[in-house]
TIKEDO-767745 format. One record per residue (C-alpha): residue number from 1; residue in one letter; x, y, z. Coordinates in pm, 1 decimal. Each point is the difference from the previous one (the first is absolute). Example, Ala and Ser with C-alpha at 12.3 -4.5 7.8 and 13.67 -1.06 7.14 Angstrom:
REM TIKEDO-767745
<k: 1 | r: A | east: 1230.0 | north: -450.0 | up: 780.0> .
<k: 2 | r: S | east: 137.0 | north: 344.0 | up: -66.0> .
***
This chain:
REM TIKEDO-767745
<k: 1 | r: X | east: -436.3 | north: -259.9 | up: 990.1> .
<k: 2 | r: X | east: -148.8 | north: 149.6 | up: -329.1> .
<k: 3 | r: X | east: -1.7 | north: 315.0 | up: 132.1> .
<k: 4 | r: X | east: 395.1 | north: -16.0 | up: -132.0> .
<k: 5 | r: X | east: -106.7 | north: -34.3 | up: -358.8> .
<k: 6 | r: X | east: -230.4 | north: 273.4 | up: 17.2> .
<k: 7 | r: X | east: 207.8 | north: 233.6 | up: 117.5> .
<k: 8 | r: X | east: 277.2 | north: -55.3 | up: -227.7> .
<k: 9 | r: X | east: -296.8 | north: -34.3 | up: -279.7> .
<k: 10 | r: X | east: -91.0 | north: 387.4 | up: 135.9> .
<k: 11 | r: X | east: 388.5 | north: 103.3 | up: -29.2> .
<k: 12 | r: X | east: 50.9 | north: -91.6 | up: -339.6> .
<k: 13 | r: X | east: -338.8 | north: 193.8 | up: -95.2> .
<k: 14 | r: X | east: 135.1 | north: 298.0 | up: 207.2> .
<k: 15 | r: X | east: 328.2 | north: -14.0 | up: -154.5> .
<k: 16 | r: X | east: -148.3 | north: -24.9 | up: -372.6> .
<k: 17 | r: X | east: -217.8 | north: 267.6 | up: 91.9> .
<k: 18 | r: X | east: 340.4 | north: 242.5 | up: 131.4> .
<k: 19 | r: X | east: 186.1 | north: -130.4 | up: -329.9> .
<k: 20 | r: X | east: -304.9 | north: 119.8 | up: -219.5> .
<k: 21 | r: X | east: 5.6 | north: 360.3 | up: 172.7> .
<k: 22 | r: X | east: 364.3 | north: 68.5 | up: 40.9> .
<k: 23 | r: X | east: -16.8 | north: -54.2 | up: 375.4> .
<k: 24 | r: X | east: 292.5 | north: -1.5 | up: 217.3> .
<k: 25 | r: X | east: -137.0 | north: -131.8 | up: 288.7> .
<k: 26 | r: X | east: -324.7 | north: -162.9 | up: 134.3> .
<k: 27 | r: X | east: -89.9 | north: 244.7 | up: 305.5> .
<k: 28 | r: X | east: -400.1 | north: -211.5 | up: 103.5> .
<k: 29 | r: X | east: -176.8 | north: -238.2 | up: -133.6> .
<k: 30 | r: X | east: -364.7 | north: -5.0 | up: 112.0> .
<k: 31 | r: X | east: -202.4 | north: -360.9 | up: -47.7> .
<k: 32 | r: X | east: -354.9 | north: -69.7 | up: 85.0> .
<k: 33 | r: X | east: -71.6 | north: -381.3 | up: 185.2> .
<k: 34 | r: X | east: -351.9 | north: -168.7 | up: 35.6> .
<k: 35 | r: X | east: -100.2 | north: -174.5 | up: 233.0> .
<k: 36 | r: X | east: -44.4 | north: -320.3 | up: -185.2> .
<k: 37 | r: X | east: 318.5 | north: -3.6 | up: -215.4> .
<k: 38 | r: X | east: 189.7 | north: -201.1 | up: 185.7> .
<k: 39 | r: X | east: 263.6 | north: 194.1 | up: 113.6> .
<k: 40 | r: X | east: 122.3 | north: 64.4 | up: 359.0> .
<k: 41 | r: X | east: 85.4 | north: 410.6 | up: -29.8> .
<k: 42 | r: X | east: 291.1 | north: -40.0 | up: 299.7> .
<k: 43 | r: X | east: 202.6 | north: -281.6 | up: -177.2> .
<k: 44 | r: X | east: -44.4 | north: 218.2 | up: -366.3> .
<k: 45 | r: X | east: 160.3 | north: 307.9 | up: 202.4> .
<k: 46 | r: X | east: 286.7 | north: -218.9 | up: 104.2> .
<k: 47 | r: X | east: 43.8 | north: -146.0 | up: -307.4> .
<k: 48 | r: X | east: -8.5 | north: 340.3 | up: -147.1> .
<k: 49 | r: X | east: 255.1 | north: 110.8 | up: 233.4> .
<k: 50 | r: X | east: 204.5 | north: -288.0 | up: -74.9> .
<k: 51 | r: X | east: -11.2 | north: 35.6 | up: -408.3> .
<k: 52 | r: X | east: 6.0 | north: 316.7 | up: -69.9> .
<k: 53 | r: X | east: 386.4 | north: 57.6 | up: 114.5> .
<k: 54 | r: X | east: 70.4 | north: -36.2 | up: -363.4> .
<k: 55 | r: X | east: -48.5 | north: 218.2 | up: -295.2> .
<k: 56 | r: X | east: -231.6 | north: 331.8 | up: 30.7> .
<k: 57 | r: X | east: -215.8 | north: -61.5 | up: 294.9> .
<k: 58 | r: X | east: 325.6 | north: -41.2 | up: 285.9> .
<k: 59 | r: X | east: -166.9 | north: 251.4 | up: 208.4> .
<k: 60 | r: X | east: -373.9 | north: 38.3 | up: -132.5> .
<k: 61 | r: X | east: -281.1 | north: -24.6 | up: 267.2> .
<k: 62 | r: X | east: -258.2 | north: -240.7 | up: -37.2> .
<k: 63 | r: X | east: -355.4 | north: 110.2 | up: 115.2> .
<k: 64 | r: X | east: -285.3 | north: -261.5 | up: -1.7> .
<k: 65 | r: X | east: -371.8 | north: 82.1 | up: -79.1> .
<k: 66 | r: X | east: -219.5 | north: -274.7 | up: 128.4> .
<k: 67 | r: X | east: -324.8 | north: -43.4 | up: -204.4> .
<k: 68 | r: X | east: -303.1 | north: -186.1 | up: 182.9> .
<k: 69 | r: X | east: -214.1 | north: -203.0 | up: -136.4> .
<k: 70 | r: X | east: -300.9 | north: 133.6 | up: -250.3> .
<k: 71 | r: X | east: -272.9 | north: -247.5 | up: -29.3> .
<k: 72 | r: X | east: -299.8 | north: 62.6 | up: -279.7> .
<k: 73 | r: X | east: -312.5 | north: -199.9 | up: 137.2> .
<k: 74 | r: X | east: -189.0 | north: -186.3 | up: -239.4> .
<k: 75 | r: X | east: -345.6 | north: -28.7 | up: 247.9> .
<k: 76 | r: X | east: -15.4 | north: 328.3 | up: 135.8> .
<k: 77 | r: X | east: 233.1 | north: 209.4 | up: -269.5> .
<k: 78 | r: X | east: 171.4 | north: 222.0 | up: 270.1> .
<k: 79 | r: X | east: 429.6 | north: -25.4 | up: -11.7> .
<k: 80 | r: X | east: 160.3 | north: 41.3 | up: 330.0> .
<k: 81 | r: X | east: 353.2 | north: 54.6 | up: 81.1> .
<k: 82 | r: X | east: 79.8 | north: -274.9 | up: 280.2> .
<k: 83 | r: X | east: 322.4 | north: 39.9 | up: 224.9> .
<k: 84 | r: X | east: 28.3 | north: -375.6 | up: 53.3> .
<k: 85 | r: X | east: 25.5 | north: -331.7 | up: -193.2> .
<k: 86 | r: X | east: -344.5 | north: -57.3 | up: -96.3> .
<k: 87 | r: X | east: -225.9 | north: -24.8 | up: -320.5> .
<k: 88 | r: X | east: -324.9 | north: -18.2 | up: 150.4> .
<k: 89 | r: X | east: -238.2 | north: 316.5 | up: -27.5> .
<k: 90 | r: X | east: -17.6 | north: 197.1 | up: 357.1> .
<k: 91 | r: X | east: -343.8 | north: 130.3 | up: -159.2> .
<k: 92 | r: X | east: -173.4 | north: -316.4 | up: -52.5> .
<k: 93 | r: X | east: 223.3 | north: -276.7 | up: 123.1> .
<k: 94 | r: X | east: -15.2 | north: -143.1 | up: -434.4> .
<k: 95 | r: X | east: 328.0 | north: -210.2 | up: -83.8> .
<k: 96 | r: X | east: -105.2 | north: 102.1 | up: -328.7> .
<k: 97 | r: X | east: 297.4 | north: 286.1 | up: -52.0> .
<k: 98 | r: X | east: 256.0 | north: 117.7 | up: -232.4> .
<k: 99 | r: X | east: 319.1 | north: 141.4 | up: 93.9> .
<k: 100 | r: X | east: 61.4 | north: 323.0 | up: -169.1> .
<k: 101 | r: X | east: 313.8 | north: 99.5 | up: 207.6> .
<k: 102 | r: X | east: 246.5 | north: -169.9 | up: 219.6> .
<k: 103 | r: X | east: 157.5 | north: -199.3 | up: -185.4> .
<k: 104 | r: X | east: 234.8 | north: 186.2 | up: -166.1> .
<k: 105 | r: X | east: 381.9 | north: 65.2 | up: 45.0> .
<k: 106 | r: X | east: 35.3 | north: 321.1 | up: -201.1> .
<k: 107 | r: X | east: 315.2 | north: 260.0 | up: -26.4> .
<k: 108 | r: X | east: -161.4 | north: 308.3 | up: 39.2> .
<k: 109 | r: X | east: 288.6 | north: 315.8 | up: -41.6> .
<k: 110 | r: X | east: 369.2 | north: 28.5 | up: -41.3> .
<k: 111 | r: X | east: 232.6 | north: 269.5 | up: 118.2> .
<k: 112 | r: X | east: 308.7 | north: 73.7 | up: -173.3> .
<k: 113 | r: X | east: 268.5 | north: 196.6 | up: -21.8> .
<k: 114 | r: X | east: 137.9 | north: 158.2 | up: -343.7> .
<k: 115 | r: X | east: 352.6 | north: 150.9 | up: -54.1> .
***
């Protein structure tokens, strides 16, 4: 489960970013998942739940942003947002795509706590 490594990846970037500010506790830590990035949002909250016992973040809330997919269509040149696992254009049907967004595992804000 990779989904372990990421979160204690995201823990030590949360806790480096408390350090850096003086923070005395973690209080939320928002993250943004595509679609596409290969990781299942339900097994990242438990892992986060699991991890963050330690250090800052013992009782920060997690809240997950999930980002669809955004295609850019070489044939027709319109970009749609699509809500499921798919690259083909809904416009024209084209395999000829780019993903713009989706794929992307981003931290997105911190709360802390100061003295």
């Amino acid at each position: 489960m990779h989904e372990y490594s990421i979160v204690t990846a995201l823990l030590e970037q949360c806790e480096q970013h408390a350090e850096t500010n003086q923070a005395s506790a973690i209080t939320k830590v928002v993250i943004k998942i595509g679609l596409l990035s290969g990781v299942e949002p339900s097994l990242l909250a438990t892992a986060f739940d699991t991890f963050k016992l330690e250090g800052r973040a013992k009782t920060a809330e997690l809240e997950i942003q999930h980002q669809p997919i955004v295609i850019q269509c070489h044939q027709c040149h319109e970009r749609n947002e699509l809500k499921e696992r798919t690259i083909i254009c809904p416009q024209c049907n084209s395999f000829d795509t780019q993903i713009v967004e989706g794929e992307e595992l981003l931290l997105m804000q911190l709360e802390l706590e100061t003295d």
